[in-house]
Structures are given as structure tokens and as C-alpha cells.
Backbone bond lengths (Angstrom), bond angles and torsions (degrees), N, CA, C in turn:
res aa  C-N    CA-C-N  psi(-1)  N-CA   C-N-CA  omega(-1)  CA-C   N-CA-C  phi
1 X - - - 1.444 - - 1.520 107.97 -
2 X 1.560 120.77 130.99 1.326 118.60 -178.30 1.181 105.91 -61.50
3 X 1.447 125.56 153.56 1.245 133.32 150.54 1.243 139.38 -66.51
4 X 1.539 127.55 128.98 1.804 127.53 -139.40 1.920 95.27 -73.00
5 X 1.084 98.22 140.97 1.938 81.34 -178.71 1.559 100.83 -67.33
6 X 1.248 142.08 -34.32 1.640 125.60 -171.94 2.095 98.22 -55.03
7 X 1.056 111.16 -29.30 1.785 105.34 -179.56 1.501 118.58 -103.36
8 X 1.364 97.78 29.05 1.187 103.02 -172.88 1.755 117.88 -85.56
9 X 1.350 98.41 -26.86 1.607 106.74 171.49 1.614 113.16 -90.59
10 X 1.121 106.49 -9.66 1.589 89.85 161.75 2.248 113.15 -94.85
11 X 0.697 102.44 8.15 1.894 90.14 154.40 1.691 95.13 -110.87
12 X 1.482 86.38 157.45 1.877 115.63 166.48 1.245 113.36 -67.44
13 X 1.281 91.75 141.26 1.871 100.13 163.23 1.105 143.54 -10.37
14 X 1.059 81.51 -69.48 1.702 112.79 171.24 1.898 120.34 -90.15
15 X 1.359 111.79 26.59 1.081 119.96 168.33 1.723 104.49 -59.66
16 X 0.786 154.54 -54.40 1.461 149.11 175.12 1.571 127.68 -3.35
17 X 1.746 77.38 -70.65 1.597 120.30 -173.37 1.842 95.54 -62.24
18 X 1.377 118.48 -64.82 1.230 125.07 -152.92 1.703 90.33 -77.58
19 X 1.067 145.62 -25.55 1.185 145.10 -171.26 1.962 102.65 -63.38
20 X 1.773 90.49 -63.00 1.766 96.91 177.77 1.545 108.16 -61.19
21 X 1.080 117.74 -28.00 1.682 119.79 -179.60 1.919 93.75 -44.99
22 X 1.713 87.31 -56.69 2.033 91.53 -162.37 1.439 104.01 -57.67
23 X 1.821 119.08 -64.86 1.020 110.78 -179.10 1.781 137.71 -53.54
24 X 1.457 113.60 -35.82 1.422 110.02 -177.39 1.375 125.89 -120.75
25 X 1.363 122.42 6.09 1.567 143.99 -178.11 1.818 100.94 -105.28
26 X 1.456 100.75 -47.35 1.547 106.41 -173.25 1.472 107.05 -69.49
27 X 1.830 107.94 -76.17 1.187 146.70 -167.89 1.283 103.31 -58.88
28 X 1.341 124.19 -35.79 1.808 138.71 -179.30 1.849 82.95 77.57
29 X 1.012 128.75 60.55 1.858 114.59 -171.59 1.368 133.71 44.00
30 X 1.495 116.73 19.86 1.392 113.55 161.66 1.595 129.58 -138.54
31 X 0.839 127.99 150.85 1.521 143.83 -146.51 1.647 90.27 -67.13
32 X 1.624 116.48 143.99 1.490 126.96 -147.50 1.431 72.79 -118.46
33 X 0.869 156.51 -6.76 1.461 164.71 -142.63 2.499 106.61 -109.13
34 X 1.556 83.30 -72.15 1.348 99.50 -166.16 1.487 105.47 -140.52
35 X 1.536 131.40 12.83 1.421 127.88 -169.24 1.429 114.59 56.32
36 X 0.913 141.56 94.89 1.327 136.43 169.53 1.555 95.85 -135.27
37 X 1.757 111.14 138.99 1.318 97.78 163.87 1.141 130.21 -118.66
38 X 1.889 112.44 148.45 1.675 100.62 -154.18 1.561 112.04 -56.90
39 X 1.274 108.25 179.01 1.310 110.19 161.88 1.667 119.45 72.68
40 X 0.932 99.00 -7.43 2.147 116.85 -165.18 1.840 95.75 -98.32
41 X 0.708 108.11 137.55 1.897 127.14 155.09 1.535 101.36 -74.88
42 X 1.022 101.50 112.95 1.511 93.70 178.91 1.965 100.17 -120.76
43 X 1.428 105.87 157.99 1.514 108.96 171.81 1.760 116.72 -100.68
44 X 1.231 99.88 121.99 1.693 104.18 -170.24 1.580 109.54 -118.99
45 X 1.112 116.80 177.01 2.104 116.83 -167.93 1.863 97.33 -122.26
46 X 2.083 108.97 -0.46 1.460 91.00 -167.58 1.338 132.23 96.21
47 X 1.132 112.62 -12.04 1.373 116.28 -176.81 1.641 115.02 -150.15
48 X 1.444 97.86 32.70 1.587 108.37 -176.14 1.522 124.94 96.47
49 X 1.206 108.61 -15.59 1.583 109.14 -169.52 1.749 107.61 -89.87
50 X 0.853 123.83 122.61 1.672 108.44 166.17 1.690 105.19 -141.11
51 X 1.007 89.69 -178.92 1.531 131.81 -167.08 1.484 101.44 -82.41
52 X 1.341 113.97 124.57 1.670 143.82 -179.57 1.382 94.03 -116.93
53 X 1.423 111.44 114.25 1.477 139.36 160.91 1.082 111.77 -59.04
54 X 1.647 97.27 -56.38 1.485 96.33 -149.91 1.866 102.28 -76.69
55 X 1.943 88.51 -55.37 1.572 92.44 179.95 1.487 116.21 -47.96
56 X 1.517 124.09 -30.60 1.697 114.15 -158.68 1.396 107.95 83.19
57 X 1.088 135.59 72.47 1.303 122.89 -165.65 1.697 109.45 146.32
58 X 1.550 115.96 127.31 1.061 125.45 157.72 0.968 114.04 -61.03
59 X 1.632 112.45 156.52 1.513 156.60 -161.91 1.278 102.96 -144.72
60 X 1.614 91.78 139.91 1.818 120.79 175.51 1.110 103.20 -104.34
61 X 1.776 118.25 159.17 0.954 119.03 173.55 1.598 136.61 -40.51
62 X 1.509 116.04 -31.67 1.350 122.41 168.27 1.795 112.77 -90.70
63 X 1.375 119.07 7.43 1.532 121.10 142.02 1.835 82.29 102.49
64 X 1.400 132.37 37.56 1.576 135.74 172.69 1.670 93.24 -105.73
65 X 1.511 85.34 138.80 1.546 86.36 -163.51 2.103 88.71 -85.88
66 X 1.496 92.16 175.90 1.239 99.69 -169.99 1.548 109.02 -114.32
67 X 0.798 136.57 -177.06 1.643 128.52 -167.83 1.394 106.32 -155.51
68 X 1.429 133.68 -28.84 1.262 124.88 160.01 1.459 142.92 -94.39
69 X 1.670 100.80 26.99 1.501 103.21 -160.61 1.770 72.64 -112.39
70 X 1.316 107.31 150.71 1.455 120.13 165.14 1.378 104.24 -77.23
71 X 1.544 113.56 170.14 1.371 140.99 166.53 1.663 107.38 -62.75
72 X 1.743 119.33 119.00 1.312 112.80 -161.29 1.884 104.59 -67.43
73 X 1.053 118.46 -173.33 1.112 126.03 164.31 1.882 106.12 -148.27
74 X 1.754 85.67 132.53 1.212 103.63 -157.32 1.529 117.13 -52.38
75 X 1.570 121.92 -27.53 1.359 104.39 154.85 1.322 151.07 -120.49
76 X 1.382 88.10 59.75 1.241 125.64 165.95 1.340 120.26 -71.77
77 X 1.712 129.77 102.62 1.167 143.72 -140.64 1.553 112.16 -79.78
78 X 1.831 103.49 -47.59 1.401 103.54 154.83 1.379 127.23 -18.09
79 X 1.563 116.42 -76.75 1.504 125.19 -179.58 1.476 107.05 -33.80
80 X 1.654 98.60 140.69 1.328 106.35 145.54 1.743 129.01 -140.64
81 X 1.002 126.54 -163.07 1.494 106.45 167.74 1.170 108.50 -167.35
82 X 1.590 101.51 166.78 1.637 124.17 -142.72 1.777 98.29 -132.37
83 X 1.087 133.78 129.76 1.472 129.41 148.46 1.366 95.13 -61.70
84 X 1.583 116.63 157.06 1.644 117.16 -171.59 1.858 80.07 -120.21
85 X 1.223 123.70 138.98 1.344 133.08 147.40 1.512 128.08 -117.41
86 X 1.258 127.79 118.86 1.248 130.47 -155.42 2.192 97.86 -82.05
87 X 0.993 100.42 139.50 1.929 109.51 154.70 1.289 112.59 -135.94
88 X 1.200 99.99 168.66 1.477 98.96 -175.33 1.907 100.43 -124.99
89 X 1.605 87.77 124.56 1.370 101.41 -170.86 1.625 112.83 -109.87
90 X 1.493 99.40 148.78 1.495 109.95 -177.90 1.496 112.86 -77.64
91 X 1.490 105.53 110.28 1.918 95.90 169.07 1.314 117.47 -53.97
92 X 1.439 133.16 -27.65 1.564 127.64 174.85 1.556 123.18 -83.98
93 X 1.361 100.37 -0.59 1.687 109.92 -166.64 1.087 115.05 63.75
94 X 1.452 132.86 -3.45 1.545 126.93 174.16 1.816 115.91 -99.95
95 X 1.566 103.77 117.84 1.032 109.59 -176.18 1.733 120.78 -50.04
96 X 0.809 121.88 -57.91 1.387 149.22 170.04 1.536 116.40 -32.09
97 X 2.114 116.39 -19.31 1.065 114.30 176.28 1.622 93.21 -120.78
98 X 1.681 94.76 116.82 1.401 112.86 -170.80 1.375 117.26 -122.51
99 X 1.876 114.53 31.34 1.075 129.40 160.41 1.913 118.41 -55.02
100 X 1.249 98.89 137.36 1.612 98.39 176.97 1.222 119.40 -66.09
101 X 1.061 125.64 -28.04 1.887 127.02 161.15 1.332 110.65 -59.81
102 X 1.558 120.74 -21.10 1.244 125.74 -175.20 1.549 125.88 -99.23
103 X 1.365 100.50 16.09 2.009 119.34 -174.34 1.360 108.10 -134.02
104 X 1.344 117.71 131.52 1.208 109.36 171.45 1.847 97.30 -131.16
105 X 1.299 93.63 151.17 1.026 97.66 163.87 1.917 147.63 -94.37
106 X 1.435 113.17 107.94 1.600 98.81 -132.77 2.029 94.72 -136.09
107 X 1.095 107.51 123.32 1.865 108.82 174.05 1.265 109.17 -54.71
108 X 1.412 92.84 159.25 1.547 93.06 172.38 1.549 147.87 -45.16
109 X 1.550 94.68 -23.57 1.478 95.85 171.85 1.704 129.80 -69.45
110 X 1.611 86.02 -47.75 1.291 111.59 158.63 1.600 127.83 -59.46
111 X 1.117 132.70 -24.19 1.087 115.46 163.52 1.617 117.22 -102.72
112 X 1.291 126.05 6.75 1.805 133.26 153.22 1.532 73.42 -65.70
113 X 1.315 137.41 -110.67 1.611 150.60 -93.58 2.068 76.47 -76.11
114 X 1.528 134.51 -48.70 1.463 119.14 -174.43 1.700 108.62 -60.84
115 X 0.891 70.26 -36.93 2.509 77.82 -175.81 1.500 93.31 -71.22
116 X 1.234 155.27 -82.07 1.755 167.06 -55.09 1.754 83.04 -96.04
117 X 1.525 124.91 -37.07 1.797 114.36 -162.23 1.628 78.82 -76.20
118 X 1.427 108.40 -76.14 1.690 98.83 -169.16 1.485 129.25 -46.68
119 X 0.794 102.77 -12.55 1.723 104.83 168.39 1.519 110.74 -90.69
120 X 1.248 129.59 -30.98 1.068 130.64 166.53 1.788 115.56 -62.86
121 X 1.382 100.06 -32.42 1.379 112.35 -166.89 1.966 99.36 -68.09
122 X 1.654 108.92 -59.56 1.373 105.15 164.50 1.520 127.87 -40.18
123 X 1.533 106.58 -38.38 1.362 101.18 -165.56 1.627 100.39 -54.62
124 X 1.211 120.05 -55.67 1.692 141.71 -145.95 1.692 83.15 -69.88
125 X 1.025 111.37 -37.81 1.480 105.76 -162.78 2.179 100.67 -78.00
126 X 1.197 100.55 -49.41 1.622 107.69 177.19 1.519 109.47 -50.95
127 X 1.465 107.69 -49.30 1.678 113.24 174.65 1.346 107.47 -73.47
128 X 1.459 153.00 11.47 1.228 164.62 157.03 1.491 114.23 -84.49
129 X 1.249 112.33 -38.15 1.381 134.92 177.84 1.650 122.80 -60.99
130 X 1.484 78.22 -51.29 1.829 102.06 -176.05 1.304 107.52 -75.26
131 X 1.560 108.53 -38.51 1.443 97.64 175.73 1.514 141.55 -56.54
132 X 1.871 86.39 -47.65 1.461 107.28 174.47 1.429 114.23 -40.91
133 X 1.855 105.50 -49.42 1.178 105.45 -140.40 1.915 108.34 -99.43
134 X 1.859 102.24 11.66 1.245 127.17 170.00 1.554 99.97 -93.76
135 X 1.419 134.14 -40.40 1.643 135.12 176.68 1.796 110.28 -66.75
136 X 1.972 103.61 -20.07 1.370 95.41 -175.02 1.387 110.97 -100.46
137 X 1.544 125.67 -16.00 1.346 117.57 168.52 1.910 113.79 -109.75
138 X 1.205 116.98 -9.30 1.444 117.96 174.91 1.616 132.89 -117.92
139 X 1.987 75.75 20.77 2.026 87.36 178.35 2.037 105.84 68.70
140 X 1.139 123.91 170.81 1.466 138.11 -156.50 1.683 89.23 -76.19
141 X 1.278 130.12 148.45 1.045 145.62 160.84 1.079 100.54 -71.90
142 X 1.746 114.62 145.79 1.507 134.55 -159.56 1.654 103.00 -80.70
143 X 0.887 128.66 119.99 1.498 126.37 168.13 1.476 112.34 -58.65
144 X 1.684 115.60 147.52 1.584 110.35 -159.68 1.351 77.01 -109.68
């Protein structure tokens, strides 16, 4: 996911470089999270479980393969699928600490479900914002 330009001066320069370091030097290209590999179409049920190509074998959300789910069949309506793209996410949520103990490399699912409090945390705060700043130019909102 690009980076928003207002946070753009808090990563380094060379965030690029050190990003692919996490994802494909570290990670070898797959999510440290649940295995997923970038770049792949993968087949998933929605609720974390997907489909291992390579292994033959479903995967749980923390990437343990599963042993009683059969081999999907392709039209099978359940299924759906995802291109997997790897980022490399901060365990502290602070951009600015760009220690290698401090990046992991994690797919998209996985890094919504590590972010989901802090993103929640912005939301409350953005809808706090709007409000204020609707009570400071359009007078108090009408009570229902």
C-alpha cells in the first residue's frame, strides 16, 4: 500500500530498499504471519483458511496446515481469491522506528488484522475531527 503523502517524511530515504530487504531477503517472499506467497492468486474460504499450492494442503490463519479439509474443487462457489501482496509492517505502529526486529513482513490480511486497534483508533479520532469542525463552522448539530 502506498504511503499517504502527509507520512511521508516520517520514513527514510531509503525506505524502499529496507522494505524489500524485510519482505524478500528475510521473509524469502512470504508472509511471517500465515505463509502466503506474494504475488500468487491464492484460493481462500474467507475466514483465514486458504489453499497451499505448493504444500497440497490447506492453511489456517497462522499458516498450520490443515488435514481435514479436502482438495478444493475449482467450482466450488465458496472459494474465493486474493492476489497476496507482501508490506512490511511496523510491530510498534511507529513509522519512524525502522529497526529490523521492528518490521515484519506480513500480506494483506495480516497486516489489516496487526493495524485493526490503530485504525480504529484514527477512525474515532477523524470522526471527532469532522464533528468539531462541523459545530465550529455550522453552529451545534440539531438534536433528533
Amino acid at each position: 500500500m502506498p504511503i499517504q503523502a502527509r507520512y511521508k517524511w516520517l520514513y527514510p530515504f531509503d525506505w524502499p530498499q529496507l522494505s524489500a530487504v524485510v519482505r524478500f531477503e528475510r521473509a524469502k517472499g512470504r508472509c511471517e504471519a500465515c505463509g502466503r506467497p506474494h504475488q500468487q492468486l491464492i484460493r481462500h474460504l474467507g475466514d483465514g483458511r486458504w489453499w497451499d499450492q505448493e504444500g497440497k494442503t490447506w492453511r489456517n490463519g497462522q499458516g498450520r496446515s490443515l488435514t481435514r479439509l479436502s482438495a478444493p474443487v475449482d467450482a466450488d462457489p465458496a472459494l474465493r481469491t486474493t492476489r497476496v501482496v507482501l508490506a512490511a509492517a511496523h510491530l510498534d505502529h511507529d513509522p519512524t522506528n525502522n529497526r529490523l526486529r521492528n518490521l515484519r513482513a506480513f500480506c494483506q490480511r495480516c497486516h489489516l488484522m496487526h493495524d485493526r486497534e490503530e485504525h480504529q483508533r484514527r477512525r474515532y479520532l477523524t470522526l471527532r475531527m469532522r464533528k468539531a469542525m462541523g459545530d465550529l463552522f455550522l453552529g451545534l448539530y440539531p438534536s433528533p
